[in-house]
N, C-alpha and C positions, 0 to 999 in steps of 0.2 A: 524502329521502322520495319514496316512488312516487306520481304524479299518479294512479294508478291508484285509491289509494288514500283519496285527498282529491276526491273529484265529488259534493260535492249541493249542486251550480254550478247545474245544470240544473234551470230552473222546470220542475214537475210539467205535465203535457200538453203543453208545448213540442215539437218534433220531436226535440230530441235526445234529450230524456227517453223517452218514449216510446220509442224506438231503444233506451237503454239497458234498460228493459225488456224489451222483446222478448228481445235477445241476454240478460239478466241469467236468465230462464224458463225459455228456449227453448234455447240452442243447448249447454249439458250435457247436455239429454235428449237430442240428436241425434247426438250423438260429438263437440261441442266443434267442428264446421265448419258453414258452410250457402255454397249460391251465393247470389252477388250474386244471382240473378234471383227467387230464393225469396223472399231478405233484401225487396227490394221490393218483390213482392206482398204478404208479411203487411203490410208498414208501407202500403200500398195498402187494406188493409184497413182500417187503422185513418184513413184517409181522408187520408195523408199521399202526396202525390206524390212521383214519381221523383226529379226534379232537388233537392228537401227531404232526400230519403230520403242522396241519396248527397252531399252538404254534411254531414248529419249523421253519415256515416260516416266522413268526412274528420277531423271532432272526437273521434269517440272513438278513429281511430286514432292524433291527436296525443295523444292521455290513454294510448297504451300498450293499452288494452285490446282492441282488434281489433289481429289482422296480417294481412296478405296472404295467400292461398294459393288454386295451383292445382293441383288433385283432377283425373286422369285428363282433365285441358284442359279443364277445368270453372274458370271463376275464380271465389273465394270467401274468404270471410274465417272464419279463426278466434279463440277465444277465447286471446289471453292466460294462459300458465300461472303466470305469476306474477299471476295475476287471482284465482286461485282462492279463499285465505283471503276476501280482500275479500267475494267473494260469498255465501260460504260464512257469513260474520259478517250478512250484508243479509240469508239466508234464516232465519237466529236472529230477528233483527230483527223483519224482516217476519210471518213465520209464529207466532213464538211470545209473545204478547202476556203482559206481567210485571207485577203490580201489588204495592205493598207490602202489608204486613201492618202492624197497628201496634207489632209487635212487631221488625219486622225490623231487621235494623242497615241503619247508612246508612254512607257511606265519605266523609272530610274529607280532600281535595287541597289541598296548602301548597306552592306554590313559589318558588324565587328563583333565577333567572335572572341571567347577570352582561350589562350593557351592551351588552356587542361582542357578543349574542347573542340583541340586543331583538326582532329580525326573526323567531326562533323562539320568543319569548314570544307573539307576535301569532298564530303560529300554534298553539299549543298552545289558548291562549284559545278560538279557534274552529274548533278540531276539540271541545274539550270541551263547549263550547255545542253541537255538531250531533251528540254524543253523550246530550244531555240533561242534562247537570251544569247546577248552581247557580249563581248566583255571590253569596257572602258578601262578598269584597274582593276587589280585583283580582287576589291572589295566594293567595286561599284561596275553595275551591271546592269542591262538597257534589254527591251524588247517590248515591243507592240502590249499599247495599253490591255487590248483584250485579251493577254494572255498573264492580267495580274493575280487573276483567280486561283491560275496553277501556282502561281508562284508562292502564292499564301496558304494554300495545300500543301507544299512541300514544305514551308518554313515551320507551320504546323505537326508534319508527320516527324519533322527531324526536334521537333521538341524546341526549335531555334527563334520563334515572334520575335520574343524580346527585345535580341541583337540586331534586329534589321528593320528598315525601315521604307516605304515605298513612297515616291511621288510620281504624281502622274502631272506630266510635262506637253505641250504644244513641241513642234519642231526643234530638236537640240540647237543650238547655235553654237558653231565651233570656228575656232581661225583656218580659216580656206576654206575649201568644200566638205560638205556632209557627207556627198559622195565616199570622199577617199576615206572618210574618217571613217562611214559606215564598212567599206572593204577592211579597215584597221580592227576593228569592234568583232566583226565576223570574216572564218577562213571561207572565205568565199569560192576562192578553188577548187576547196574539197567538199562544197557545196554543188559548184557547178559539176565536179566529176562523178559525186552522185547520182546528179541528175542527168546527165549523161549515160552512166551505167544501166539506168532504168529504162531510161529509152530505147536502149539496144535490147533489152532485153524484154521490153511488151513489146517490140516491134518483130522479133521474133514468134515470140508467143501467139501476136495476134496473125501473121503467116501462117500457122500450123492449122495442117487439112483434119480433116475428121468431125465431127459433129453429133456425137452421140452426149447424154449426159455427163456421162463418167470423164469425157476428155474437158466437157464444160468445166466442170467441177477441177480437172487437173487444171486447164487455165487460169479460172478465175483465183484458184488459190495460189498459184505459183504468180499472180500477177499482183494478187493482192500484197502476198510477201516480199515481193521486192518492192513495194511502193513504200511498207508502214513507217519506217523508219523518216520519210523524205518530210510528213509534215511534221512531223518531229524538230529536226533538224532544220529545216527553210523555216522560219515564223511570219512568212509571206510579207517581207518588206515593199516600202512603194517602189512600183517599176519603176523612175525616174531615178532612184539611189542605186539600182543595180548595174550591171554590166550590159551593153549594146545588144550584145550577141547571148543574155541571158537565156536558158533551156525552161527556165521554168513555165510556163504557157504551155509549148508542146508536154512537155508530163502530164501537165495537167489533163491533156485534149486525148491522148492514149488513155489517163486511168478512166477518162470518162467514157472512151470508145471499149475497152475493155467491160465495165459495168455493165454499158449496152449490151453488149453481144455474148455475156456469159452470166450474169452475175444473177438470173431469172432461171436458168439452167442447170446451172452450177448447183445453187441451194437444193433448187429438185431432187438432186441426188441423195443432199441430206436427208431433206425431210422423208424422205420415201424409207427410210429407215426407223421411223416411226411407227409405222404399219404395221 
């Protein structure tokens, strides 16, 4: 399995995050290259110094997704073409927010794994959780039908089809309520406090005076990094199974008032680096 493929290692605002950002945005729209001295102005902007900047370049080049490259004795890094899918799946992610319906099917994961093969049960487990699955028992595993496509991408890249199997199911039916069950299945808590964190934090962001490009561009990428993770994590179950006083809507309504207001800006900045 490509490490390329497995990174939401990196805490949200950290240096390397942010980096992955940047390059995750920014350097498709440019032709897939930028110079090192570009590379550290923007993350300069985002108030990350040089010697951070390029420690963190050093990580994502061990993750595979940056290489080397020098342009007309220009030195600079490009994007990884076996990076592409991955991003490609993050801008689904990120961009296009899915919520169920209560009609919608859900998709039941059943695997079994043999011993000598425990070390990729481990991993199956938590690439499923940072895809948004459930967990019923440790070998059976629930989330939102439209998200069965990943799920067979991963069982896929982990070399694992065989052992595992998928049905796609109408409404589970459980003794008591699906409610409590679905809060059993998922830490809903640290779901909510998530999204909570994020809130605080583009509600800040979108406070902040200034309006030049360069501050667009620090917003929308500092807002975009603390969201990426959340549709990851939330696999947008129906409102009706969630909690009263659920946050998820307001996130939503911030990344979409954020997009607004930076996200036409923001890029400008990239692309003017083109030029």
């Amino acid at each position: 399995m490509s490490a390329i493929l497995d990174d939401m290692d990196s805490r949200p605002g950290s240096t390397t995050s942010l980096l992955r950002t940047v390059v995750g945005l920014s350097l498709r729209r440019i032709g897939g290259w930028i110079a090192v001295a570009d590379l550290i102005r923007l993350m300069d902007e985002l108030g990350v110094g040089a010697p951070n900047t390029r420690t963190a370049v050093v990580r994502l080049k061990k993750k595979g997704l940056l290489l080397p490259r020098t342009v007309r004795g220009v030195v600079g890094y490009e994007l990884n073409a076996d990076a592409a899918g991955m991003l490609e799946r993050g801008d689904r992610r990120i961009f296009t927010a899915r919520t169920m319906g209560d009609n919608d099917a859900w998709c039941v994961i059943s695997f079994s794994i043999p011993e000598d093969r425990r070390s990729i049960r481990h991993q199956l487990r938590r690439r499923l959780h940072w895809i948004g699955c459930g967990t019923v028992s440790p070998a059976l595993w629930i989330c939102p039908d439209y998200l069965s496509g990943e799920v067979e991408e991963i069982l896929d890249e982990l070399g694992i089809r065989e052992f595992a199997t998928l049905f796609r199911t109408e409404r589970p039916r459980v003794d008591g309520s699906l409610r409590e069950a679905v809060a059993g299945w998922w830490d809903l808590d640290e779901l909510q406090q998530v999204h909570r964190s994020f809130i605080g934090q583009l509600s800040a962001i979108l406070a902040e005076d200034g309006d030049s490009e360069a501050e667009a561009f620090s917003r929308y990428i500092r807002g975009i990094d603390a969201w990426r993770i959340i549709p990851y994590l939330d696999p947008g179950l129906p409102p009706d199974l969630m909690p009263d006083d659920w946050p998820g809507a307001e996130s939503l309504r911030l990344f979409a008032q954020l997009r607004e207001r930076f996200e036409d800006r923001g890029l400008a900045r990239v692309l003017a680096l083109r030029a």
